[in-house]
C-alpha positions as CSV (number, residue, x, y, z in Angstrom):
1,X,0.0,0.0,0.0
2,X,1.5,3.7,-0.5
3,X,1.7,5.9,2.3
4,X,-1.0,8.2,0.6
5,X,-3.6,4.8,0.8
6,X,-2.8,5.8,4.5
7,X,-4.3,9.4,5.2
8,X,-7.0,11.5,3.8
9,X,-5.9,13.7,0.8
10,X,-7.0,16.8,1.4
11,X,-7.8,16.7,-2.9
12,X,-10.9,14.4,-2.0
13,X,-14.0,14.8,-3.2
14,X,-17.8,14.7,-2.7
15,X,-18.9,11.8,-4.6
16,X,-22.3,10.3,-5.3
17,X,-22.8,6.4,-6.7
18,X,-26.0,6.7,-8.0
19,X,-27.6,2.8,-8.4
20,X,-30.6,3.5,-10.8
21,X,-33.6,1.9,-11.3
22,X,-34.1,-1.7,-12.6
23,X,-37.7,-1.8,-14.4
24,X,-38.0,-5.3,-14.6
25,X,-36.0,-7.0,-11.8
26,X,-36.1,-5.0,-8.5
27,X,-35.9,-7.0,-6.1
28,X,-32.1,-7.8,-7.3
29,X,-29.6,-6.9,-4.5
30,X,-26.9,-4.6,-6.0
31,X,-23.4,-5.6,-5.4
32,X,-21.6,-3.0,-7.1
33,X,-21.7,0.1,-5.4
34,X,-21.7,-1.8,-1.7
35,X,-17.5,-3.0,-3.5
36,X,-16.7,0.4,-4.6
37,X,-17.6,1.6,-1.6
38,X,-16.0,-0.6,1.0
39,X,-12.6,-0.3,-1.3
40,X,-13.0,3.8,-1.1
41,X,-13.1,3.6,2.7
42,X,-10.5,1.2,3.1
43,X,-8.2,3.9,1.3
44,X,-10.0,6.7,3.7
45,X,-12.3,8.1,1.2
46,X,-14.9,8.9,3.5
47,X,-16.7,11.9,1.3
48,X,-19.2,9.3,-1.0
49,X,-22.6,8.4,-0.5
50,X,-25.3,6.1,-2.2
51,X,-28.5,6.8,-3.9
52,X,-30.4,3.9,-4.2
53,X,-32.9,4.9,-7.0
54,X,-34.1,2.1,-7.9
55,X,-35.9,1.8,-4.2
56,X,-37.0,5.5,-4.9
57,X,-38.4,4.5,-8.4
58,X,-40.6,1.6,-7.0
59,X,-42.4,4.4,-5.2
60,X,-43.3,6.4,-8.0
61,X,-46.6,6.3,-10.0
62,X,-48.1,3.6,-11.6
63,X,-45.0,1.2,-11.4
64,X,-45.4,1.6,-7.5
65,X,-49.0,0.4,-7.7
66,X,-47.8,-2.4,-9.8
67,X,-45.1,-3.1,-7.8
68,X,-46.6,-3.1,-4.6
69,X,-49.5,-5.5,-5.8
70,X,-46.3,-7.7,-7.3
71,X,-44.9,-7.7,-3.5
72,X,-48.5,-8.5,-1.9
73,X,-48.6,-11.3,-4.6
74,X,-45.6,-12.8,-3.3
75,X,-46.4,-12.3,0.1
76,X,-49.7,-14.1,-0.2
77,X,-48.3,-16.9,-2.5
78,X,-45.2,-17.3,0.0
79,X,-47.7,-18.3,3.2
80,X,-49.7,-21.0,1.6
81,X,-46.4,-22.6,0.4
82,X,-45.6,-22.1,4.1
83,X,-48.9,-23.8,5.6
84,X,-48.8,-26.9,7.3
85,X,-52.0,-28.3,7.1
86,X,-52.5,-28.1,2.9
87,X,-52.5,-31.6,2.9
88,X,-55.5,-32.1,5.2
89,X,-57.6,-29.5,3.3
90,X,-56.9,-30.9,-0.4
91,X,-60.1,-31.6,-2.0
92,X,-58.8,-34.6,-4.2
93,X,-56.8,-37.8,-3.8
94,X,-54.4,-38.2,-7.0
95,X,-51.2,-40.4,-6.9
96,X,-48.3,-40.3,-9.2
97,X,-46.2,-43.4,-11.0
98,X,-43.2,-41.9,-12.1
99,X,-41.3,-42.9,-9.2
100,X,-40.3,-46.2,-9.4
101,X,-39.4,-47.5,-5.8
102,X,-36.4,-49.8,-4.6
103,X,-38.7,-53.4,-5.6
104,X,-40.4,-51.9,-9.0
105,X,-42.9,-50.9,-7.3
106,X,-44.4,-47.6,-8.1
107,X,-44.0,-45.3,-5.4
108,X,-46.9,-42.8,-4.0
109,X,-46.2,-38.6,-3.9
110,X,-48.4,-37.7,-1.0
111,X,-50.9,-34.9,-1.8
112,X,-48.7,-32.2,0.5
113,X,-45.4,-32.8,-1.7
114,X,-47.7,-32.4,-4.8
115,X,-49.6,-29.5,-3.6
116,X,-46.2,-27.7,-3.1
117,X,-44.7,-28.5,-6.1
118,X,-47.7,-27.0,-8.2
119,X,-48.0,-23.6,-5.3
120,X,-44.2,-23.7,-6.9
121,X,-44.8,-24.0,-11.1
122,X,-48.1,-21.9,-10.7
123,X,-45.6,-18.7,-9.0
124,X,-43.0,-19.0,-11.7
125,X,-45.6,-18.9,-14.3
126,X,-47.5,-16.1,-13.1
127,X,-44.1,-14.5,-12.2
128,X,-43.1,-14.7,-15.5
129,X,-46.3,-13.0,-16.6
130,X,-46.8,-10.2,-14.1
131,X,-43.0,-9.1,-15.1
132,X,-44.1,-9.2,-18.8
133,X,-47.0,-7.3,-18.0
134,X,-44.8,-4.3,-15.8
135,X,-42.2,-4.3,-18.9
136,X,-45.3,-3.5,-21.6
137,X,-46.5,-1.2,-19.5
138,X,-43.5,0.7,-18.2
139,X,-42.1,0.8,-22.1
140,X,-45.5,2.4,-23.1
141,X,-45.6,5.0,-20.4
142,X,-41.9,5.7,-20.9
143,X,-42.5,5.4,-25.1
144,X,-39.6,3.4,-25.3
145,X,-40.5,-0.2,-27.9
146,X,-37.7,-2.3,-26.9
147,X,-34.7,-2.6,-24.4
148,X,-32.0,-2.8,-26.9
149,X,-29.2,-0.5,-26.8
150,X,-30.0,0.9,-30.0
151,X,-33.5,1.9,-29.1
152,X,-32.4,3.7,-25.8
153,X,-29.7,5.8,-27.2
154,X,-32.2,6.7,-30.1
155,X,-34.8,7.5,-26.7
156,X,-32.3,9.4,-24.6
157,X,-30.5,11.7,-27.5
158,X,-32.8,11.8,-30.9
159,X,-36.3,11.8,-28.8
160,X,-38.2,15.2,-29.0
161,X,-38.5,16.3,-25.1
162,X,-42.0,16.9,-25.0
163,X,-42.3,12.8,-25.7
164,X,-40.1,11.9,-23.0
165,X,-41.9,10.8,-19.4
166,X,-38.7,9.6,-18.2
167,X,-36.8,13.0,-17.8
168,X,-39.9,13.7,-15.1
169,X,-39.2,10.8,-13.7
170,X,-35.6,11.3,-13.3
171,X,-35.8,15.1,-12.0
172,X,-38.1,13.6,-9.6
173,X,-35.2,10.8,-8.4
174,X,-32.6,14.2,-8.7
175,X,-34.6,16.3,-6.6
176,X,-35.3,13.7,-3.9
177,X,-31.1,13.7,-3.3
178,X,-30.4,16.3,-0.4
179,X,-28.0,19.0,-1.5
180,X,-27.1,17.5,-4.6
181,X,-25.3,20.2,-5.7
182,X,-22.1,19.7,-3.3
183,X,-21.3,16.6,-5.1
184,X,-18.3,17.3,-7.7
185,X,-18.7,13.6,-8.9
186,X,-21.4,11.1,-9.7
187,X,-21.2,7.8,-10.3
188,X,-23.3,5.5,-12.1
189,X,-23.4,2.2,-11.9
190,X,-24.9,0.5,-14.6
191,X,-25.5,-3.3,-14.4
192,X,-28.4,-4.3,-16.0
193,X,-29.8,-3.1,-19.9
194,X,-32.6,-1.4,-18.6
195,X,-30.3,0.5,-16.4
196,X,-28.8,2.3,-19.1
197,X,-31.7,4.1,-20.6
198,X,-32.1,5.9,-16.7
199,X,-28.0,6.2,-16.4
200,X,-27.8,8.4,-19.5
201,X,-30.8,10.3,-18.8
202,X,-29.7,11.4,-15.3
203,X,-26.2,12.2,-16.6
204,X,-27.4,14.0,-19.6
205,X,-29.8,16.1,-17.2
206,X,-27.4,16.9,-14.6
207,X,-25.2,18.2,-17.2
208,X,-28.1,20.2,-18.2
209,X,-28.1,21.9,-15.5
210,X,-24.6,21.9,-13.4
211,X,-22.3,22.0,-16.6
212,X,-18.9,21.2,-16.5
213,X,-19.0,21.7,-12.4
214,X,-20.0,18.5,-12.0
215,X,-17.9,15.1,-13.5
216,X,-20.2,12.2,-15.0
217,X,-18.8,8.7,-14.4
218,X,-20.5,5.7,-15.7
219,X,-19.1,2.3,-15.0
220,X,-20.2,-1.5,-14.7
221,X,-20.9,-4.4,-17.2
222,X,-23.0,-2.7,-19.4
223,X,-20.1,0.0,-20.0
224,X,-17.8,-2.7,-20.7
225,X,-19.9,-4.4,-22.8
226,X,-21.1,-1.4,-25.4
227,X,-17.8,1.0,-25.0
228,X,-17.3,0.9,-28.1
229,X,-20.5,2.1,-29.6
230,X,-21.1,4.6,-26.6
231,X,-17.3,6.2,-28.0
232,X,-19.1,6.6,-31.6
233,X,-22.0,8.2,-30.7
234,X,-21.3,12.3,-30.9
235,X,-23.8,12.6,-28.1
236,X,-22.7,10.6,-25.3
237,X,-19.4,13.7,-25.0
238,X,-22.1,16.4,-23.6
239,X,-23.2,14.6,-20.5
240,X,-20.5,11.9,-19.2
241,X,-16.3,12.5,-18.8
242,X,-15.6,9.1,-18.2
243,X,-16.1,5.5,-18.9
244,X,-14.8,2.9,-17.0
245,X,-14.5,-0.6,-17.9
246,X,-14.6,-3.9,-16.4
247,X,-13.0,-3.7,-12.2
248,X,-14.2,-0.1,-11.2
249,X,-12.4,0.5,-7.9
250,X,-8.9,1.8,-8.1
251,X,-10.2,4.1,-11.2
252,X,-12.5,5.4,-8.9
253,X,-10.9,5.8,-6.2
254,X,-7.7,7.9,-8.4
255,X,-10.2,10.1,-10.4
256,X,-11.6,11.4,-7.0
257,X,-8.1,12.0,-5.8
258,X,-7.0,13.9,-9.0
259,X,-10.6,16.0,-9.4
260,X,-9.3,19.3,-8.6
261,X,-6.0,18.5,-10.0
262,X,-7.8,17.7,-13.5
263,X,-4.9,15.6,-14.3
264,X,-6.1,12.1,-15.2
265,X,-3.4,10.7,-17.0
266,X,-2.7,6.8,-16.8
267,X,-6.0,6.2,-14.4
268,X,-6.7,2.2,-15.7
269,X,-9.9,0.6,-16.8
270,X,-11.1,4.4,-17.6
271,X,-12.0,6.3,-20.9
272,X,-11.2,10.4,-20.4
273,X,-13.0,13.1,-22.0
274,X,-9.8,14.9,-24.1
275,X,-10.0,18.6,-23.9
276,X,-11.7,18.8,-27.4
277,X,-15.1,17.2,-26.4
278,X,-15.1,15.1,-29.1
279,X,-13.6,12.1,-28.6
280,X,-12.0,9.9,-25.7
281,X,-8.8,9.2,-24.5
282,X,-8.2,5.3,-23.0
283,X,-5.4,4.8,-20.8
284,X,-4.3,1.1,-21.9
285,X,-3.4,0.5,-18.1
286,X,-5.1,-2.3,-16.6
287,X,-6.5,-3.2,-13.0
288,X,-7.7,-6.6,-12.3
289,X,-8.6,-6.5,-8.6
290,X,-6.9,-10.3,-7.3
291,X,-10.2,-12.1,-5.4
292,X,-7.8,-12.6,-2.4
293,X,-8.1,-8.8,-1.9
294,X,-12.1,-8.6,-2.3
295,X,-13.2,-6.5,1.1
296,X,-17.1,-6.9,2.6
297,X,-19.4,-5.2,1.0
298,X,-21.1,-2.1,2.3
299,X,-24.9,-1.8,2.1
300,X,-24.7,1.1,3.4
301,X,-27.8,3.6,1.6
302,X,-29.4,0.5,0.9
303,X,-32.7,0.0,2.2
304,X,-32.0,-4.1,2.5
305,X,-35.9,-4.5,3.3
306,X,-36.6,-3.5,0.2
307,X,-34.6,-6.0,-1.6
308,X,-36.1,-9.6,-1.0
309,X,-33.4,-11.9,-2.7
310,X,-29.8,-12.9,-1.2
311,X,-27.3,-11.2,-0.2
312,X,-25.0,-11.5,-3.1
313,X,-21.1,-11.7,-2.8
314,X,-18.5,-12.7,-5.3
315,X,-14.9,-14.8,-4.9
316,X,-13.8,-15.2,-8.3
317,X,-12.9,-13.5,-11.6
318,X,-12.9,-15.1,-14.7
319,X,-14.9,-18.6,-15.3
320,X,-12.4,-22.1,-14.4
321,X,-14.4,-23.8,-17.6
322,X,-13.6,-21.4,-19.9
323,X,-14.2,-24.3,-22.8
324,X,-17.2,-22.5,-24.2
325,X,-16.3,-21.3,-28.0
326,X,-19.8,-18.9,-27.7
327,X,-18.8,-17.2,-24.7
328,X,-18.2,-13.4,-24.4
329,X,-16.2,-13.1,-20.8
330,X,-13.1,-13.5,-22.2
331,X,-13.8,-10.7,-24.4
332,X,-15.1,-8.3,-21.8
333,X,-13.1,-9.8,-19.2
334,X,-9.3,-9.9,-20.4
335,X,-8.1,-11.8,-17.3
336,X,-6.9,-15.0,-16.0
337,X,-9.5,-17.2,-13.7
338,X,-8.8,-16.4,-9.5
339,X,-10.6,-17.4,-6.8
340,X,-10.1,-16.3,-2.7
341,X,-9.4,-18.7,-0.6
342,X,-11.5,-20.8,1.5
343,X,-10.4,-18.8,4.9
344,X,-10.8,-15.4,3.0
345,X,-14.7,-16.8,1.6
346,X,-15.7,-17.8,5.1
347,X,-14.4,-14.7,6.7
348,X,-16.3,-12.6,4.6
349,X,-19.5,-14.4,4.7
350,X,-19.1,-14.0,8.8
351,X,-18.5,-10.5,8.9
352,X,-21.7,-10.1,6.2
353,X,-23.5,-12.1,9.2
354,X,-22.1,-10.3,11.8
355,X,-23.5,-6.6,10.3
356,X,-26.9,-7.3,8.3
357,X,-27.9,-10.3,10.5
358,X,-28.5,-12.3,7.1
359,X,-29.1,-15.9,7.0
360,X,-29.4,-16.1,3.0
361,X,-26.2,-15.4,0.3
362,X,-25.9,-16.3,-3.3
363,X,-22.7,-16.1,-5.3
364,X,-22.9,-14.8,-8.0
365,X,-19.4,-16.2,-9.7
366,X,-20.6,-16.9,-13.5
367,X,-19.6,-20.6,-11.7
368,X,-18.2,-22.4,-8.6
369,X,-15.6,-25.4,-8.8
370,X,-16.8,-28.6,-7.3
371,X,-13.3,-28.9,-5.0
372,X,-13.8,-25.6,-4.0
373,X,-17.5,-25.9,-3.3
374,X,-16.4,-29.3,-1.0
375,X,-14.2,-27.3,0.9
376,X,-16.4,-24.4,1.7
377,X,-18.9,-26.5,2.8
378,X,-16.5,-28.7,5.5
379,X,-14.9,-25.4,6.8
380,X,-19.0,-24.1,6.7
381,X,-20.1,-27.3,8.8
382,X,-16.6,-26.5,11.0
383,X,-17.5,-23.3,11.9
384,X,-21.2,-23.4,12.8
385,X,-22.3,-20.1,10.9
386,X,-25.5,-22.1,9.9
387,X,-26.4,-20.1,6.5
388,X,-28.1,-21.0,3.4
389,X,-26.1,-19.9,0.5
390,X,-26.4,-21.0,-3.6
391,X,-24.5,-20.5,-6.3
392,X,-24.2,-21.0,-10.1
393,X,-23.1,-25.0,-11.2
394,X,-21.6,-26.6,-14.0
395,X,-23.2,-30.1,-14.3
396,X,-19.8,-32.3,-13.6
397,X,-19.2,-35.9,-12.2
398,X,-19.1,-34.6,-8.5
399,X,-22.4,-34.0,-8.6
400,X,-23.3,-37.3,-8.8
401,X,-21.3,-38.3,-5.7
402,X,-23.8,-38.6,-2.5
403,X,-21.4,-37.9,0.2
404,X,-20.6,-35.3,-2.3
405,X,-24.3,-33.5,-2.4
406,X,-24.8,-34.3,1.4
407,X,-21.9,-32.4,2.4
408,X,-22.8,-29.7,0.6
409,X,-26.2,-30.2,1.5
410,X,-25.7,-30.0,5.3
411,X,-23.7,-27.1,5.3
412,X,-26.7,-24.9,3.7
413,X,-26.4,-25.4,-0.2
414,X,-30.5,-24.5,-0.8
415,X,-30.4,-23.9,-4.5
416,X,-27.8,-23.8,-7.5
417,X,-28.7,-22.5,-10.8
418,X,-27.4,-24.7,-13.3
419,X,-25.6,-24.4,-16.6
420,X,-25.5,-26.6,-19.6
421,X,-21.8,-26.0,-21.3
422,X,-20.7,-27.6,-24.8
């Protein structure tokens, strides 16, 4: 660490990380801004705070009625999965043959274990239906057809402004930020597609109205992903100064250090503004954070109640499969596969324990290796935390190992989403 990592520069400043709405998927915790933020205040950056506008947007109109009857939905759906005396109250007897017991025999599904299993394909279908309904509605009242990136930069820039609900929408988000104007720096993290169309919208209208007092920085998958059609489009130079690509923290962290300098030469992962306003300067110095080094997340401007998945947290870069011939991450991603260590994992989901009082985490790795998903779940069992955690599979041998599934099993594995790799 250098001695300046040590102290507060006296160069620091106010910074905002904005996380903006999600349309489609709100109930997704964010994990982005809660990494920047625990790696600025590690290097004693303590002038940023969070905006979470996504939990703001949810309150807003008719996609807060339609929200709120989503959440009631789920509420009422999740306490008669949760009865205990279904099985009594079934009006019908039915009995199913597809399980073939230990002598041939068929073997009987009791009506509880049926009940539950259709309570559980009658949710996903009418999830699936009520979020197709919110994303037809919210694209008419916003008059946007489609979430492709194409159709959002034509919204956002080529749009006439008497046409456009969502500037209202965001100037109501803006205004609801206390004294927004004593931030010299906003960040944007953008994540998710639909997050872009409110990212460049905000950005465009704080320029609008702050100028070139304020700096724009958008950063996050999305960023990474379409950088190079953002750089072509003549637009994009009015209302954001930087892009940064792919690990976001030690970009962040230099170009609030260097803000009243204005020097921001050699910052990595980061597309500059030049002086001209036309095009963008990228600094081919590169910053891979190693997963050894990942610090706890902090949630903090995060209303967690309103967020009703797991707390997410990530160990890895890079995928250890990396035998797919279709797949982008190597593209987006240009690094070698990492993963923490088993001490570092369980450390950090104690201290997440030990703050938020959760009992529920997902990792969201793009995929976990069976040896290291055995050894989490002994030093798990070892240490008593007593969690549930899942995490993203790829369908190998192990899996078909008992001892191997009941390990895993009895140290809180409660759901995996599979892939199927060629």
């Amino acid at each position: 660490m250098n001695p300046q990592d040590t102290v507060k520069n006296n160069d620091d400043v106010n910074c905002l990380l904005i996380w903006p709405p999600l349309i489609i998927e709100n109930t997704i915790m964010p994990l982005s801004i809660p990494s920047l933020l625990a790696y600025l205040k590690k290097h004693h950056i303590n002038t940023t705070e969070v905006f979470d506008a996504n939990s703001f947007y949810k309150q807003l109109g008719l996609f807060g009625l339609l929200f709120r009857i989503h959440k009631g939905y789920k509420s009422f759906v999740r306490r008669i999965y949760k009865r205990p005396n279904l099985k009594a109250k079934l009006p019908f007897n039915i009995y199913v043959n597809d399980n073939i017991g230990k002598r041939g025999q068929p073997k009987n599904l009791n009506k509880q274990r049926l009940f539950s299993q259709f309570i559980v394909d009658y949710k996903r279908f009418t999830e699936r239906m009520f979020l197709k309904l919110i994303s037809y509605i919210v694209r008419r009242e916003l008059g946007i057809r489609e979430w492709s990136f194409s159709s959002m930069m034509q919204y956002v820039f080529e749009t006439p402004l008497n046409n456009k609900n969502i500037e209202k929408k965001s100037w109501a988000i803006l205004k609801s930020i206390s004294h927004i104007n004593k931030f010299r720096l906003i960040g944007i993290s953008v994540v998710y597609p639909a997050q872009l169309l409110f990212a460049l919208v905000i950005a465009k209208e704080l320029k609008r109205k702050y100028g070139e007092e304020i700096y724009i920085v958008l950063g996050g998958p999305q960023i990474s992903e379409h950088v190079n059609m953002l750089i072509q489009n003549q637009h994009i130079y009015q209302c954001v100064d930087f892009l940064v690509c792919n690990d976001g923290e030690e970009a962040l962290l230099e170009i609030i250090r260097r803000v009243n300098r204005k020097d921001f030469a050699g910052i990595p992962n980061t597309y500059h503004k030049d002086s001209s306003m036309t095009s963008y300067r990228k600094y081919e110095k590169i910053f891979h954070m190693n997963p050894e080094c990942f610090l706890v997340p902090d949630f903090s401007g995060f209303d967690l109640c309103q967020y009703t998945n797991d707390i997410p947290i990530l160990v890895s870069r890079g995928c250890f499969w990396g035998r797919c011939n279709f797949c982008t991450y190597p593209l987006l991603y240009n690094c070698r596969y990492c993963i923490a260590s088993i001490d570092r994992t369980v450390g950090i989901l104690n201290e997440l324990k030990k703050n938020y009082g959760a009992h529920s985490y997902f990792f969201v790795d793009d995929a976990l290796p069976p040896q290291f998903m055995r050894k989490l779940a002994i030093e798990l069992i070892k240490s008593g935390l007593n969690i549930k955690w899942g995490c993203s599979i790829i369908l190998d041998n192990e899996f078909a190992d008992h001892d191997f599934c009941y390990t895993l099993a009895k140290s809180g594995l409660s759901h995996v989403s599979i892939g199927f790799e060629s």
